[in-house]
C-alpha positions, 0 to 999 in steps of 0.5 A: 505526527506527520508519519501518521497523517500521512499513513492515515491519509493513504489508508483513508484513500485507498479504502474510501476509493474502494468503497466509492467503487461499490456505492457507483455501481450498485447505484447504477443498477438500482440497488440501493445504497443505504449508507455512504461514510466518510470514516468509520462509525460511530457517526458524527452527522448525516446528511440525507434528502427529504424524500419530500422537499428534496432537500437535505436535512441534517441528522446528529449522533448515531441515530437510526435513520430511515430514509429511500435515499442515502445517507452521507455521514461523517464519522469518528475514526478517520479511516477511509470509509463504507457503504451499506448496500440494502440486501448485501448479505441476503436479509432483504430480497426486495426489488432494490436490495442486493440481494435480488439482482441476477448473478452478473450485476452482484459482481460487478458491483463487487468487481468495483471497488477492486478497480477503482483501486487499479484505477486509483493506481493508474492515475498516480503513477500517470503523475508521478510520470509526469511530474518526474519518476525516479528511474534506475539508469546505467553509469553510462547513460549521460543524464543531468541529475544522475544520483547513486542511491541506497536501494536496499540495506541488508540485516545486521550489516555495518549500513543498518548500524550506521543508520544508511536507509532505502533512497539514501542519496550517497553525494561524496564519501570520504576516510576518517581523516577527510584526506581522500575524498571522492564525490560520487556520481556513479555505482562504480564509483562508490563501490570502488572507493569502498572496495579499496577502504575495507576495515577501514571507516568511511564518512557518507555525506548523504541526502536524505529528503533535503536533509544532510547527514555525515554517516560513518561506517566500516565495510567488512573485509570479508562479509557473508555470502550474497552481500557486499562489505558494506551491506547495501545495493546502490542503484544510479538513477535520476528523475526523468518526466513524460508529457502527460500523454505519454504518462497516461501510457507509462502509468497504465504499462506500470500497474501491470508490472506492478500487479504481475510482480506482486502476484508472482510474489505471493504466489512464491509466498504462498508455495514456501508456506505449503512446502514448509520452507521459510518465506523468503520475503517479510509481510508487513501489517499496520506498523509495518507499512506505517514505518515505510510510510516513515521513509517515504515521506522524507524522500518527497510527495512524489514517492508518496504517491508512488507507494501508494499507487503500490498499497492500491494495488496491493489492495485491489489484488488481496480483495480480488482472492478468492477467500470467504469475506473477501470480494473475491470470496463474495464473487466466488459463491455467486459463481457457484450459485449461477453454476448450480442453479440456486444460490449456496445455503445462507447459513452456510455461506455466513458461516464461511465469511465468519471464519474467513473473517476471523482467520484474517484477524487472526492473521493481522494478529500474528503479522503486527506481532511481527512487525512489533518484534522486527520494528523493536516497538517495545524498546521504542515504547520504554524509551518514552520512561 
């Protein structure tokens, strides 16, 4: 119940913050914002004001309400929010509608919510530096703290079928009979101490979240090609803090690193889909990232904050394509109406957003069934029985 809390926080913020981006700026240029929710429909109240008294008056239920100002509403289902900006899909050309603002203004407007998630971004890994970012280090770097941790896990290997997760925390290991043991406090040290018990089983005294566990496990004696015995990459790493200044930097330098590396990802993504090669990387849907929201959440609020500076960002950059029913879909017909000299058919328009909406469901279809089959949903379910 906690997982999903969290995954619905995450997701909430990081739509709401999305949406608040659009309502800003729209505002600012005198575009009105018929409504902001909190949630999405159908309604459980609405606040709006008077435009004669000025004051607020509250509306129950899912009525239509018509009103100059905005209507601030809360509603059912607890996930982020919306805006609805009069004239956004050109049914109003009015003074104040989208609709009726020249080329610049309705991009920015669109631009925003794209960097309100960057911006988002920014300003949790601003402190996550600051309260202590977990970072990789050498053996040789002398740092109080240092800790060996799992940083990946590969299929099929004896690790994932011990149960040894991402962010493992590997503090001693030992052979079966408890004989020889060896606390670890360096890769080298653990590789090491698993090189030389290979088919042989080996205790893991690990940290998970606070939480200690005894993991057994036999390293092969010879594993596939591109993994070690055991299956996983250990990585040194220890908590190192900046003062807030210096976190405002380091916050900023790592949306960008972030960002370059998720495009140069998707964008190898997207060559092997056309090559007809298999994509060398999982996409994760809903059930997907709810799982990694699983595993973040036992490591602490730091790294949940992390791993959602990294959703933000993820969001910021899949709007910001250049795909129908998108923002960036949106900005590109405003490009082309500003490059033609009058805007694109709306007819023509609509049927390009529809389509481009339908093909992301279906999308989302095909990846949640996915991320059924690779999560073992169905199994989970049938234990419940």
């Amino acid at each position: 119940m906690t997982t999903v809390i969290i995954f619905i926080l995450i997701l909430g913020v990081l739509i709401f913050v999305h949406e608040l981006g659009h309502y800003i700026i729209a505002i600012r240029n005198g575009i009105k914002a018929e409504e902001f929710g909190f949630g999405f429909p159908p309604r459980i109240f609405g606040a709006v004001k008077d435009e004669n008294t000025g004051k607020f008056r509250f509306i129950f239920g899912d009525k239509n309400i018509k009103s100059e100002n905005t209507v601030f509403s809360l509603n059912w289902i607890p996930l982020g929010g919306f805006v609805k900006i009069k004239g956004e899909n050109r049914e109003n050309n009015d003074k104040d509608s989208f609709s009726s603002k020249e080329p610049w203004t309705r991009i920015k407007v669109l631009v925003a919510g794209v960097m309100m998630n960057f911006l988002l971004a920014w300003v949790l890994l601003a402190v996550v530096f600051n309260q202590g970012a977990s970072q990789s280090i050498s053996d040789d770097d002398k740092i109080k703290g240092a800790r060996v941790q799992i940083s990946q896990v590969a299929k099929g290997s004896p690790a994932e079928a011990s149960g040894i997760a991402i962010g493992d925390e590997v503090q001693k290991v030992c052979d079966a009979n408890g004989v020889k043991c060896k606390y670890i406090s360096k890769v080298e040290e653990l590789k090491s101490f698993i090189d030389g018990n290979k088919g042989e089983e080996i205790r893991f005294f690990i940290n998970r979240g606070g939480e200690g566990l005894v993991l057994a496990s036999v390293p092969r004696e010879n594993p596939p090609e591109g993994e070690g015995s055991l299956g996983v990459q250990l990585t040194r790493t220890a908590l190192i803090s900046y003062p807030w200044y210096e976190s405002l930097g380091k916050g900023l330098f790592a949306v960008f690193d972030i960002t370059w590396l998720i495009i140069t990802t998707l964008g190898g993504l997207l060559v092997n889909l056309f090559m007809g090669a298999k994509p060398s990387i999982d996409v994760a849907g809903p059930i997907g990232i709810a799982f990694m929201t699983k595993q973040v959440a036992v490591l602490g609020w730091v790294y949940i904050l992390q791993f959602t500076a990294i959703l933000s960002i993820n969001l910021a950059i899949i709007n910001a394509f250049p795909f129908p029913a998108l923002d960036g879909g949106r900005i590109m017909f405003i490009i082309i109406e500003k490059i033609k000299g009058s805007p694109v058919s709306h007819r023509i328009e609509q049927i390009a957003h529809t389509a481009g909406f339908g093909l992301l469901i279906l999308l989302m279809i095909v990846v949640t069934f996915h991320d059924f089959i690779q999560f073992q949903i169905v199994d989970k379910i049938k234990e419940f029985f």
